[in-house]
N, C-alpha and C positions, 0 to 999 in steps of 0.2 A: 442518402449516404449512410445512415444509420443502419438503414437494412442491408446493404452491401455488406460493412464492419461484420454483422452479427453472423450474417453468413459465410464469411470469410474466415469464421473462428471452425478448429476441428479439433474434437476432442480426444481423438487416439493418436493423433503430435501430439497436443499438450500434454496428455498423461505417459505417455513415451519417454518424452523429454526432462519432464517431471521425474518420472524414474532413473533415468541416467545420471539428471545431475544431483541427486539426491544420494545415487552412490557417489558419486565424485564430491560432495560436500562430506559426506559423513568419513571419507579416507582425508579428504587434506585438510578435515576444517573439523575433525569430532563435530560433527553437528550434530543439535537436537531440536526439538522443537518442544516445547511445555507447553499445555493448557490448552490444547489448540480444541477441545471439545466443547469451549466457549465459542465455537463458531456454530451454530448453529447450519445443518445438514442441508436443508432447504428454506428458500426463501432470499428476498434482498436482506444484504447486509455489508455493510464498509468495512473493511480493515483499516485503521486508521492506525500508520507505522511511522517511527522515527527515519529518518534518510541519512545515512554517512558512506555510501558506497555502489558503485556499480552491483553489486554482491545482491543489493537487499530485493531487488525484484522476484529475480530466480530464489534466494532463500527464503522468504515469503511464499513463492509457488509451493517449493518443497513441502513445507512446515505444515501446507492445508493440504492432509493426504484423500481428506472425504470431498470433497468438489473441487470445479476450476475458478480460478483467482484469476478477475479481469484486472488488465491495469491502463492506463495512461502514462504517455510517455512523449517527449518536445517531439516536434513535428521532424525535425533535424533528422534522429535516426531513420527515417521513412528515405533520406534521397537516393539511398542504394536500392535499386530495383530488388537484388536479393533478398535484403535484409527485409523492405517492404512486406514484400512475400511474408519471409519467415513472421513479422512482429505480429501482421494480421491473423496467421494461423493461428498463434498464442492468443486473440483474441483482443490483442492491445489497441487505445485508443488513442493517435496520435494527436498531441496536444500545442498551439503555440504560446509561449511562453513570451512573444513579445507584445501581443497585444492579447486582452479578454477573449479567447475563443470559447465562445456562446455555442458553438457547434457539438464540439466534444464534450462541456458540461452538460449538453442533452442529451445526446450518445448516452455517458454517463448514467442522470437519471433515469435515462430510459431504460438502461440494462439491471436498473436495481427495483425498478418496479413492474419487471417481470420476472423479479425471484432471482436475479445473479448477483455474486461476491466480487465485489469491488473493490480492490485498494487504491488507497490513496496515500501519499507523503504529505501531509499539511505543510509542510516547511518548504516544500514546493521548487528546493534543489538541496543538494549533499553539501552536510554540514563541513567549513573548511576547518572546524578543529575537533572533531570530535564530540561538542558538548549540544544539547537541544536547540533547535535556532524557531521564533515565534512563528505562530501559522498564519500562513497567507490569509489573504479575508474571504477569496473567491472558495477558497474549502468551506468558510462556516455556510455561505452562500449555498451550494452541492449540497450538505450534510441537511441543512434546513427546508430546502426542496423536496428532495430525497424522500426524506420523513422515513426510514429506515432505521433499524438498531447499529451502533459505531462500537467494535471489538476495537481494543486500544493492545499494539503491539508493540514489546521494544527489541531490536534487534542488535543483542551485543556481538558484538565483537568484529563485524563487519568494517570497522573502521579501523581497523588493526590489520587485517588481512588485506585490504586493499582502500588506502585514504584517498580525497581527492587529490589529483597530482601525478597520483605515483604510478608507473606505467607498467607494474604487474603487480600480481598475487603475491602475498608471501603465506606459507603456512601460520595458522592461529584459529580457537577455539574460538568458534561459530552458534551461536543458539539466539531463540527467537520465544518471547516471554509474551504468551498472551493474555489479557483479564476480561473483568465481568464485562457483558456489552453495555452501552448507555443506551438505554431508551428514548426513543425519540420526544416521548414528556419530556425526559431530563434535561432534551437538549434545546427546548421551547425556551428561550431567553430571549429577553427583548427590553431592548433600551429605555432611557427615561420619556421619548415620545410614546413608548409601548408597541414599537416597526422592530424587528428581528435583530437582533444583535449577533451579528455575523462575528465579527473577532472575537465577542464571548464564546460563543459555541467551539469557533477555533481553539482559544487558551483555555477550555474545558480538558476538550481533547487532548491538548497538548500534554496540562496536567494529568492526567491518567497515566500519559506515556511517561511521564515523568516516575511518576509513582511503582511503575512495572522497574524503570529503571533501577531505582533505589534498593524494590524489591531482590533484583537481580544480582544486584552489590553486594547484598547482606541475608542471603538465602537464611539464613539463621536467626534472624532478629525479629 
């Protein structure tokens, strides 16, 4: 199944689409993207992004103009044959959110230790008010697998433009704040048995995206 997925992704949609909606972001959303040369060109590596919007996939894609940006996404969007089609060409890896799928966490690390950009939402659905909401455990889980470098991204203003709920777009200034990556030493934590401390790793990362946040708030300070 994995190799199906992999093959299933193409690169001249995704960088097509990439370009489309990257004019369509930057007309109704001034968007921008900062920092994004902390991504490193080649190689595995996670994007690890805050979630408040249907918005933040595709602006996420946009923001990483040098490679393509794999994602994960509930299995739900895959029932439309269409849509199917389309998620797979993006490269996305449909995920269930009702029970541990083991399947697409491998998917996953598979695709990052053969040199692909992976995002991830730690928080693992969109936030219902706007403010940070803790990361799931199965992320520190992936990220400690993995054993890859985690770029911590915060995405303002997505949640303005379109919140959980609300059944369209409204115009609102879009940008996407990236920082330094964590190294995977950094992210070797381990509980008081000395066994991998999954939610530490998470509330690492979290922290970071916090920190981008705050930075974002007070560009000045």
């Amino acid at each position: 199944m994995a190799r199906r997925r992999e093959q299933a992704f193409v690169p001249w949609i995704y960088d097509l689409f990439r370009r489309i909606l990257g004019l369509a972001l930057r007309v109704r959303c001034r968007f921008r993207s900062h920092d994004y040369a902390y991504i490193p060109a080649e190689g595995g590596v996670i994007i690890a992004s805050n979630h408040a919007s249907f918005l933040d996939p595709p602006v996420l894609g946009v923001a990483v103009p040098h490679r393509p940006v794999r994602f994960m996404a509930r299995d739900t969007l895959f029932d439309h044959s269409f849509l199917a089609w389309f998620y797979y060409r993006f490269g996305v890896v449909p995920l269930s959110r009702e029970k541990g799928d083991v399947g697409a966490i491998k998917t996953a690390i598979q695709l990052l230790r053969e040199g692909h950009c992976v995002a991830l939402f730690p928080e693992g659905t969109r936030t219902p008010d706007g403010h940070l909401q803790p990361a799931k455990g199965g992320v520190g889980f992936l990220i400690h697998k993995a054993n890859v470098p985690v770029v911590p991204a915060y995405i303002r203003g997505s949640y303005e433009a379109w919140p959980k709920g609300a059944k369209k777009m409204k115009s609102a200034p879009v940008s996407v704040h990236f920082g330094p990556p964590i190294s995977p030493e950094a992210l070797c934590l381990t509980d008081d048995r000395g066994k991998p401390d999954y939610m530490g790793i998470g509330a690492m990362v979290m922290a970071r995206i916090a920190e981008l946040r705050d930075a974002a708030a007070n560009p000045g300070s």
